[in-house]
C-alpha positions in Angstrom: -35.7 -92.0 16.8 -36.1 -91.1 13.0 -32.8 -90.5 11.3 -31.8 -87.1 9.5 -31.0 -87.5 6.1 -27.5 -87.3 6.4 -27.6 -90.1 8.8 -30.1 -92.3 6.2 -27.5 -91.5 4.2 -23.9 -91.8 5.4 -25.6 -95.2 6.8 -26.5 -96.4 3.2 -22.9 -95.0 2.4 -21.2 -97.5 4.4 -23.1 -100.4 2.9 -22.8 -99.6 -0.5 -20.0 -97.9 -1.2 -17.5 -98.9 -4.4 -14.5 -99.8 -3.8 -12.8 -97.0 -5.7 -8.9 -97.3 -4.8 -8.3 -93.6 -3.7 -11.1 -94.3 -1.0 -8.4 -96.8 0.6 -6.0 -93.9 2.0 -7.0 -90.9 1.7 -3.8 -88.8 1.9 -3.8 -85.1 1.1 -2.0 -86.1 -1.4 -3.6 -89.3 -3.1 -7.0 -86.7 -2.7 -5.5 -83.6 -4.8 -4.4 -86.7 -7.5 -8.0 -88.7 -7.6 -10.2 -85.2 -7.7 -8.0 -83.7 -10.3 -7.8 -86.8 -12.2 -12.1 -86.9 -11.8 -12.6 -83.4 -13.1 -15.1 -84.3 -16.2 -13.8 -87.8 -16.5 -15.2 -91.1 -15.4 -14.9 -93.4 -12.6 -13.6 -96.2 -14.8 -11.7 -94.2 -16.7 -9.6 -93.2 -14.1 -10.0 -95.9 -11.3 -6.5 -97.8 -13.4 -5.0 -94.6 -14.4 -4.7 -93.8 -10.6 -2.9 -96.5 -9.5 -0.7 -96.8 -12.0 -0.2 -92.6 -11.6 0.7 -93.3 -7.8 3.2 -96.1 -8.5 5.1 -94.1 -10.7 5.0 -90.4 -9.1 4.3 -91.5 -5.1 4.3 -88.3 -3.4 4.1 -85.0 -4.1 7.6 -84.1 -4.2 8.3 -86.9 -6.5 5.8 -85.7 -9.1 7.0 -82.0 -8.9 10.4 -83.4 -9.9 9.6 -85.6 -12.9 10.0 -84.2 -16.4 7.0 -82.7 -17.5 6.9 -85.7 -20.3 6.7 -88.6 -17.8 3.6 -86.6 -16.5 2.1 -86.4 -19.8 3.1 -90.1 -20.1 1.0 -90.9 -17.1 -1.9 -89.2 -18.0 -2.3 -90.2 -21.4 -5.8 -91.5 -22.6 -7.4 -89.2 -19.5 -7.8 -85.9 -22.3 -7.5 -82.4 -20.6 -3.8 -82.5 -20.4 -4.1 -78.7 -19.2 -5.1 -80.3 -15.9 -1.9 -83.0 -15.8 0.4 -79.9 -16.4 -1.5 -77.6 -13.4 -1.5 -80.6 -11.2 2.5 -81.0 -11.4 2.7 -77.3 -10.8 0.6 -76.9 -8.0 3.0 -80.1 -6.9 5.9 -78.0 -7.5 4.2 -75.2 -5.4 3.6 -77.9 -2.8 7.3 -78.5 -2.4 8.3 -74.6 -2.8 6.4 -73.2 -0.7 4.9 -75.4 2.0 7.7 -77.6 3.1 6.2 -81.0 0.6 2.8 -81.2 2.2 -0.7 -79.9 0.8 -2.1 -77.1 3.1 -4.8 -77.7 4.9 -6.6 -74.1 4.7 -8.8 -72.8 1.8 -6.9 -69.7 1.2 -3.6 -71.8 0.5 -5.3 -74.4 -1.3 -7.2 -72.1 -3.8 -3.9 -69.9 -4.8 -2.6 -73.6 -5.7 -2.5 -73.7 -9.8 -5.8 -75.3 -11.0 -7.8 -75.8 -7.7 -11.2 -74.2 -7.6 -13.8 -74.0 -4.8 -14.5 -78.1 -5.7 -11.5 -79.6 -5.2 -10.4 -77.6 -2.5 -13.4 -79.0 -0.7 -12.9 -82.5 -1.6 -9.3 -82.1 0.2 -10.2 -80.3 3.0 -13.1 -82.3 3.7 -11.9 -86.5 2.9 -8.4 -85.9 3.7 -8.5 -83.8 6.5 -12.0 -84.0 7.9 -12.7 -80.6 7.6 -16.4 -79.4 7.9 -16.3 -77.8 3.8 -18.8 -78.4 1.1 -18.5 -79.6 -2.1 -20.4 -79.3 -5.5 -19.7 -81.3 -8.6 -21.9 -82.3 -11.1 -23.9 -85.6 -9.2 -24.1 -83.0 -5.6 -25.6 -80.5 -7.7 -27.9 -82.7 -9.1 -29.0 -84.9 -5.9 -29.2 -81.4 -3.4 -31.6 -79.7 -7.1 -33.7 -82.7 -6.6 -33.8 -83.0 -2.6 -35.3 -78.7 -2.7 -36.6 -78.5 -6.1 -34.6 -76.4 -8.0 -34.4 -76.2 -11.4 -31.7 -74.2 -12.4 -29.0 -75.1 -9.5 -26.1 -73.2 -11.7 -28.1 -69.9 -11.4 -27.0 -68.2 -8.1 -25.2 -69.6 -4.8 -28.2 -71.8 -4.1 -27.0 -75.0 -4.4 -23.6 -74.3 -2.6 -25.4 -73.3 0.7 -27.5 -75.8 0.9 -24.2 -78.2 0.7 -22.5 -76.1 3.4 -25.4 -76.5 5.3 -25.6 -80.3 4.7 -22.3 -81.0 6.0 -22.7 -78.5 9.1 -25.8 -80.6 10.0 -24.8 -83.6 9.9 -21.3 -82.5 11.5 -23.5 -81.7 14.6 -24.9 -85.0 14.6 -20.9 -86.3 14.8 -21.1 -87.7 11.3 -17.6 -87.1 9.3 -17.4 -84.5 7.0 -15.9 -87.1 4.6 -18.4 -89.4 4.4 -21.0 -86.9 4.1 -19.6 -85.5 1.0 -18.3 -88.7 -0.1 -22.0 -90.2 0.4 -23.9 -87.2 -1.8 -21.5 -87.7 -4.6 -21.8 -91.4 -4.4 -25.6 -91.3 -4.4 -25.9 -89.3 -7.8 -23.0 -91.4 -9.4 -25.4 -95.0 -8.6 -28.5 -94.0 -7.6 -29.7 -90.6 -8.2 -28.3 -90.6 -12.0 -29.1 -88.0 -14.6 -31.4 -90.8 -16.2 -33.5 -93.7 -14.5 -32.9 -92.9 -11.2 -33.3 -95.2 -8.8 -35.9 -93.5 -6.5 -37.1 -96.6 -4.8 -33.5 -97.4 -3.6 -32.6 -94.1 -2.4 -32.3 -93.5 1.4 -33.1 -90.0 1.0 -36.5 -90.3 -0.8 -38.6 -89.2 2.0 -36.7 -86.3 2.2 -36.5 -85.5 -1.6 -39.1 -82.5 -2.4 -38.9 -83.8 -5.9 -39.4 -87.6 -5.0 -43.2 -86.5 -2.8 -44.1 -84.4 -6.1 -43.9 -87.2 -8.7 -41.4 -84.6 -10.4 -38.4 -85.9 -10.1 -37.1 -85.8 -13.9 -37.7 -82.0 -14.1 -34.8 -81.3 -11.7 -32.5 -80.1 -12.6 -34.5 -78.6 -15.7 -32.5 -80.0 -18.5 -30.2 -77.5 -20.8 -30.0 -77.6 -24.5 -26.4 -79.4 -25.5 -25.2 -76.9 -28.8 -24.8 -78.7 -32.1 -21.0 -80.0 -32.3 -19.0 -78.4 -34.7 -17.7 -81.0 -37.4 -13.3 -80.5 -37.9 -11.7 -83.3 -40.3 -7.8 -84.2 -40.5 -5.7 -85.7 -42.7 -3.5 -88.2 -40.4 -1.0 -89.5 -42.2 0.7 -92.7 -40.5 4.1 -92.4 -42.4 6.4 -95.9 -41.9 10.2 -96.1 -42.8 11.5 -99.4 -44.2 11.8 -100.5 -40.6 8.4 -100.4 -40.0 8.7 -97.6 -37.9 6.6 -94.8 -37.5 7.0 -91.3 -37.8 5.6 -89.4 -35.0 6.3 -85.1 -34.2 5.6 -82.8 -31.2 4.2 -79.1 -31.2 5.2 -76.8 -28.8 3.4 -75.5 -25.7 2.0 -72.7 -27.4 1.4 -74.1 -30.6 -2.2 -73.5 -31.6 -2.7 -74.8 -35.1 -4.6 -78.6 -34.1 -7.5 -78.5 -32.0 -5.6 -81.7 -30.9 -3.5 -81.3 -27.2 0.1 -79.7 -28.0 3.2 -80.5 -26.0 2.3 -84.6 -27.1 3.9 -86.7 -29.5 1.0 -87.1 -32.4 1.1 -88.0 -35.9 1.5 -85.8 -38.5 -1.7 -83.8 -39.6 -3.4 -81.0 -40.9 -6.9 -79.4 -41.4 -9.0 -81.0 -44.0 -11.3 -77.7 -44.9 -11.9 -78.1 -48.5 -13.0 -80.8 -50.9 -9.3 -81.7 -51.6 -7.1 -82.7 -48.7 -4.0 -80.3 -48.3 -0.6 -81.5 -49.9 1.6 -84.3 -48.4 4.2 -82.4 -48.5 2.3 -80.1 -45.6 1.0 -82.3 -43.9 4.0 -83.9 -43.0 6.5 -81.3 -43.3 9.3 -82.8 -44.4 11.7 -83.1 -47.3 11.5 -86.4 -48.8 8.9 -88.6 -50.9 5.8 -89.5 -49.6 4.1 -92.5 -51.0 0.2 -93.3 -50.1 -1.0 -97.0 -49.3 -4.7 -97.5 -50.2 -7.4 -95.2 -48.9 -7.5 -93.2 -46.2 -10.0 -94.2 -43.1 -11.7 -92.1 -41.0 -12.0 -92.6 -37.4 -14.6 -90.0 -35.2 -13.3 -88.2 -31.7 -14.9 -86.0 -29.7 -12.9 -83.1 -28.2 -15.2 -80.6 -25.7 -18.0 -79.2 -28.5 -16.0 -80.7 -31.6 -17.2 -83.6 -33.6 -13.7 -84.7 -35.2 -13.1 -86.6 -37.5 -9.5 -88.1 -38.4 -9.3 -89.3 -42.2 -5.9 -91.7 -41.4 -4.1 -92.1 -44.3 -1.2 -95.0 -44.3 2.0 -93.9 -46.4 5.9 -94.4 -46.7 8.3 -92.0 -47.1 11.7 -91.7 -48.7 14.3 -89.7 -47.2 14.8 -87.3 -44.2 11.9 -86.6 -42.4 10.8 -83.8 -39.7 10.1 -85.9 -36.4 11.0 -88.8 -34.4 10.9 -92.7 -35.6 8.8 -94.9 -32.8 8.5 -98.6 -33.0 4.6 -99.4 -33.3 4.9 -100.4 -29.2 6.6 -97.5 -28.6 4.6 -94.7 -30.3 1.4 -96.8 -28.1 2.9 -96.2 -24.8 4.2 -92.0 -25.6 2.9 -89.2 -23.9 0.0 -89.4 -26.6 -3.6 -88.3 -27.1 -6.4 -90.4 -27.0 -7.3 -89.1 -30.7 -3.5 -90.2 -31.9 -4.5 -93.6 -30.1 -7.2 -94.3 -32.2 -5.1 -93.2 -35.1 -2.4 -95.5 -34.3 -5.1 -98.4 -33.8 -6.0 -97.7 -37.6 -2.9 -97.9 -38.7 -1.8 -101.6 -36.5 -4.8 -103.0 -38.8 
């Protein structure tokens, strides 16, 4: 008898799937982690993160308790701390309001802070093998190439046709989990944005795009805008200890395009031909002394094209922030841009 697709599929699935560690036991909880940890990140940028984010905060009422820097701590180097900050409150929520375990209904899972349609799916589907669909980015574009569809963002196309990929194979009692888990495996390997793999797809015959020779038209590609170009002045400011000086912005303090609420050194726009005073950058009441010439490392942040001109110094007297040990200031609650600022200033 020919196989469906999602059969082809969930078969080629168990053959080939990575190892990923929050595959090994999927918990509500370990699945609200791992899909909150995935959200516009990659695989291997997360797959040691994880693990290291579960051994320190184990369950979800132990990561509601922590202080909110520990968190921060844990997810440095993954960028979007918004979503470390919503994840420990939806924790919180977790504990306050349904008794320590993750709901296992859409309605209480999307009032959770920072859960959308996706992620709800992801949990009601791998943890609790719930017929749900999911859409991320490599769904969207395996289900745009399987119908043809250009512009899967336009309209609830796409979305349909992934609750009506899980229904059908559901019927043909294949999990909900590894359904999902299969289409989002097949566009991270084998149906990628570039190159795909057409010949070692299990789906091929079934892809309208694969039978028309079309399949790099889908979906139709969208023009990236130009990255705006910010530059810094960093200034890595020792003390005769060799320490150095590091400061924190509040919450709500909007004046870096750099995360707030993290320990970072002390900067400012660059927007002219001159770089701003010392005196501001720094904001502090001693004597700053430069060493040598400042060099510039590049960051991307969203649609910005940074650019960090990291400028070593010493400084006399009292100063505005907190003295860390070179080791120290490495393993703070600290942004991937201040990690390559501190790198800069180790050489």
């Amino acid at each position: 008898m020919k196989q469906t697709p999602q059969q082809a599929l969930c078969s080629w699935f168990e053959r080939h799937a990575r190892d990923l560690p929050w595959r090994r036991r999927p918990t509500p909880y370990r699945v609200l982690v791992s899909e909150i940890m995935l959200q516009q990140t990659r695989v291997e940028a997360v797959r040691d993160k994880y693990v290291a984010f579960l051994k320190r905060f184990p369950t979800v009422r132990a990561l509601a308790a922590a202080p909110v820097e520990q968190v921060l701590q844990a997810w440095s180097g993954l960028g979007y701390y918004r979503r470390a900050r919503m994840l420990q409150a939806a924790a919180g929520q977790v504990v306050s309001l349904h008794g320590g375990r993750v709901p296992r209904d859409r309605t209480s899972l999307l009032a959770l802070p920072g859960i959308g349609r996706c992620t709800a799916g992801a949990i009601l589907s791998i943890a609790f093998n719930q017929i749900e669909p999911i859409v991320d980015g490599n769904i969207e574009r395996v289900l745009a190439r399987m119908h043809r569809i250009a512009r899967p963002k336009q309209g609830p196309g796409v979305w349909k046709l992934a609750d009506q990929w899980v229904w059908q194979g559901a019927q043909h009692g294949l999990a909900p989990s590894s359904l999902n888990q299969s289409l989002m495996e097949l566009g991270a390997t084998v149906c990628t944005p570039r190159n795909p793999r057409c010949e070692a797809c299990p789906c091929a015959a079934s892809c309208a795009a694969f039978k028309a020779g079309s399949v790099a038209r889908y979906p139709a590609l969208v023009a990236c805008k130009r990255k705006q170009r910010l530059r810094y002045l960093v200034l890595a400011v020792r003390d005769g200890a060799g320490r150095v000086l590091m400061q924190r912005r509040d919450e709500d303090d909007n004046s870096s395009l750099l995360p707030a609420g993290l320990w970072e050194l002390p900067h400012a726009p660059w927007a002219e031909d001159q770089p701003p005073p010392l005196s501001q950058v720094c904001g502090q009441t001693g004597r700053i002394e430069t060493m040598g010439e400042p060099v510039t490392v590049r960051h991307g942040i969203m649609h910005y094209d940074v650019q960090l001109a990291v400028q070593a110094a010493v400084v006399a007297g009292k100063a505005r922030g907190k003295w860390f040990t070179l080791r120290a200031a490495e393993k703070a609650a600290i942004a991937s841009a201040t990690r390559k600022a501190l790198a800069v200033y180790r050489r």
